[in-house]
N, C-alpha and C positions, 0 to 999 in steps of 0.2 A: 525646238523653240519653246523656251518657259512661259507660262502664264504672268500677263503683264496685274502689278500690283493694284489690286481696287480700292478707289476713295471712299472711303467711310464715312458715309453719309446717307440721307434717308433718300432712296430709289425713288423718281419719282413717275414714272412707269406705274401703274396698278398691276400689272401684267408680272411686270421683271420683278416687283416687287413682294407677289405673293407668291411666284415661284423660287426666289429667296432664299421667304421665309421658312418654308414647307423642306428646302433641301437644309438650311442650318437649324432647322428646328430638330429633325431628325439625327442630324450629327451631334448635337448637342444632349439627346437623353442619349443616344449610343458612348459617346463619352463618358456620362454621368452613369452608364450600367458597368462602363469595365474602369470606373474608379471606385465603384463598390463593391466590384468582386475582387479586382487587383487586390485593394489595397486594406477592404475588411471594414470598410468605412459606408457609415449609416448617412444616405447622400438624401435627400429632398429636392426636385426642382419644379417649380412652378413657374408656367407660362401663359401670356395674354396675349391674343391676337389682335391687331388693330381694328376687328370687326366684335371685338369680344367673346372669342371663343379660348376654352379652359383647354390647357396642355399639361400634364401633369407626371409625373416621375417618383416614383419614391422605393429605395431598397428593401423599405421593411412595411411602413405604413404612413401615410400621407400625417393621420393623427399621430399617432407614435412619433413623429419629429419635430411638429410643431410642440408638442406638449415639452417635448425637449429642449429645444430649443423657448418657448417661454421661461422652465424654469431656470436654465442658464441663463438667462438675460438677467430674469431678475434676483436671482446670488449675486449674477457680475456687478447690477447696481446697487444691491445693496453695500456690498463689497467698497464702493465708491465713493458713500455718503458712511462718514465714521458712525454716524447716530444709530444708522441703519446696519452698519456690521457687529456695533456693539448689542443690537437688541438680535442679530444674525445667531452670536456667539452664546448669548445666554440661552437662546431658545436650544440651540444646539447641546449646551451644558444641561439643563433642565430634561432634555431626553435622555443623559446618559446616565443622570441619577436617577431619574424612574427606571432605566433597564437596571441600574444596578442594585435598587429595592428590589426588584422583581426577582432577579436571583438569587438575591442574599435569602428571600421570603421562601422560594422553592427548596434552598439546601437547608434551611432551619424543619421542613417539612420531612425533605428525606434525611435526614439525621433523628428524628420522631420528636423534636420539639414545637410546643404552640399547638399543637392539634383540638384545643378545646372550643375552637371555633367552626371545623370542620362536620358535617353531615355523614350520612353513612356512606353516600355513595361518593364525596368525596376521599372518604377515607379508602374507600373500594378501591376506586380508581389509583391511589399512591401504593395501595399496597402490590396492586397488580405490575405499576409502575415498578416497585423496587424487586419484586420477583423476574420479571423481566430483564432487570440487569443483573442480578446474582444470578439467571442463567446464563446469559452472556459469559458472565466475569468466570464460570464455574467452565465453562467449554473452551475459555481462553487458556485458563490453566492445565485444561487435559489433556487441548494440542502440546503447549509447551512441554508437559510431563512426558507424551507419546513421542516426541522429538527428541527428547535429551534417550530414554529409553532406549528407540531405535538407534543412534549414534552411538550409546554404548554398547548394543548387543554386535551394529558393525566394526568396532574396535577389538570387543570381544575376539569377535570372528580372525581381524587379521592376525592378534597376539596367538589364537588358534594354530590358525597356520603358519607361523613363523615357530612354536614349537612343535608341530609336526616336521620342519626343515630341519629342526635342531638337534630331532630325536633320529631321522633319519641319518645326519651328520654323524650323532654319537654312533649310530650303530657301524656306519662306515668307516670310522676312526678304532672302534676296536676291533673289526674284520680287519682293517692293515696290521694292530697290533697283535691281534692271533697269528696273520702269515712272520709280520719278524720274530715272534716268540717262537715258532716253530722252528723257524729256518736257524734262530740260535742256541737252542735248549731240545730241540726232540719233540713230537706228536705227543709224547705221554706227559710231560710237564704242560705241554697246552691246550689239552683233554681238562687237564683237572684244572688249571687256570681258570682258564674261558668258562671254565662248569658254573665254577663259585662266583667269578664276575654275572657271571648272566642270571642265576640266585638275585643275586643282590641288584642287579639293575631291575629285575620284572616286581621285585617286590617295591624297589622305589617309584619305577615310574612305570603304573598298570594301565591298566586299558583306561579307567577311569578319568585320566589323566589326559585323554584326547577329547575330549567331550564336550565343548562348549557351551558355557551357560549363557543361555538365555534370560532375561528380562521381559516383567510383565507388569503394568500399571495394576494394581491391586494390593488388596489389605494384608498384610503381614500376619498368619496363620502361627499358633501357639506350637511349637514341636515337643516334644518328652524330653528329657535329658535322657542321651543316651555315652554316658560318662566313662559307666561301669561296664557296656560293651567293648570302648572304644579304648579303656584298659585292658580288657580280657583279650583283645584283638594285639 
């Protein structure tokens, strides 16, 4: 059997009345704590008891929402009275051109113009300033240099290995063509064959040839010309 509907009206019991108050007083901040956690919303609630006693509730800080809610009110009235949103918008115009003095002032500083107004320990402080960000800026480009770096040397690596498959390949493709030069021509035509192909392969592609190079972030060292070896060679 359900709970018959109650008239909404003021109890006139002192009894019923302040037992009530104390169970929807209670329900009432427990609501207002899981619509602030639910919902991520900054709640406030203040309450008076008919004896004058303070009830209080707040998600964040009792100040912290009044101060908030004062200044939302008075935006929303200004907002309402045109005199009042025109002198809103200029105040709001008049701070964006002093931030944007203020910057224009700072990059004229770090650029090295205007300095004859500055002190020493101003000057201290900008220069410390701009060596600050040239280290910055100097470690941003070493990662990026160390990155490209590493991705070429693991490129390297795979071109590596796909000519070692390749060279393995050749060698298997002229082992088949030794067995059918044999089987069509005789052992001693594929003696001397195979002799001279294999001359001529180890001198084309030597041990040298398997070696992958590596990469290294560093300064580019002066070498000799070696011209007149690499003729004699």
């Amino acid at each position: 059997m359900g709970r018959g509907k109650i008239a909404i009206r003021r109890i006139e019991n002192s009894t019923s009345r302040q037992v009530t108050f104390s169970k929807r007083r209670k329900g009432l901040i427990k609501k207002a704590k899981e619509l602030a956690i639910l919902c991520d919303a900054e709640v406030g609630l203040v309450i008076f008891s008919s004896t004058g006693k303070l009830y209080e509730f707040a998600s964040t800080s009792m100040k912290q929402v009044f101060e908030r809610y004062n200044d939302l009110k008075e935006d929303h009235q200004q907002l309402l009275n045109p005199p009042s949103e025109v002198k809103f918008w200029q105040r709001e115009a008049s701070m964006l051109r002093q931030q944007l003095h203020n910057l224009q002032e700072n990059h004229r500083l770090l650029m090295g113009e205007q300095l004859y107004g500055l002190n020493v320990k101003e000057l201290q402080n900008l220069e410390n300033q701009l060596e600050m960000s040239l280290r910055c800026i100097r470690l941003k480009k070493e990662q990026i240099l160390t990155d490209e770096i590493q991705e070429l040397n693991r490129k390297g690596t795979m071109v590596h290995q796909e000519n070692v498959e390749l060279y393995k390949k050749i060698n298997a493709i002229r082992q088949e063509n030794m067995e059918l030069h044999k089987k069509a021509y005789g052992s001693r035509d594929v003696n001397e064959t195979s002799g001279n192909a294999f001359i001529q392969y180890s001198l084309n592609n030597g041990e040298d040839s398997h070696i992958p190079v590596h990469l290294q972030l560093s300064q580019p060292a002066q070498r000799p010309s070696d011209t007149s070896e690499r003729t004699t060679s």
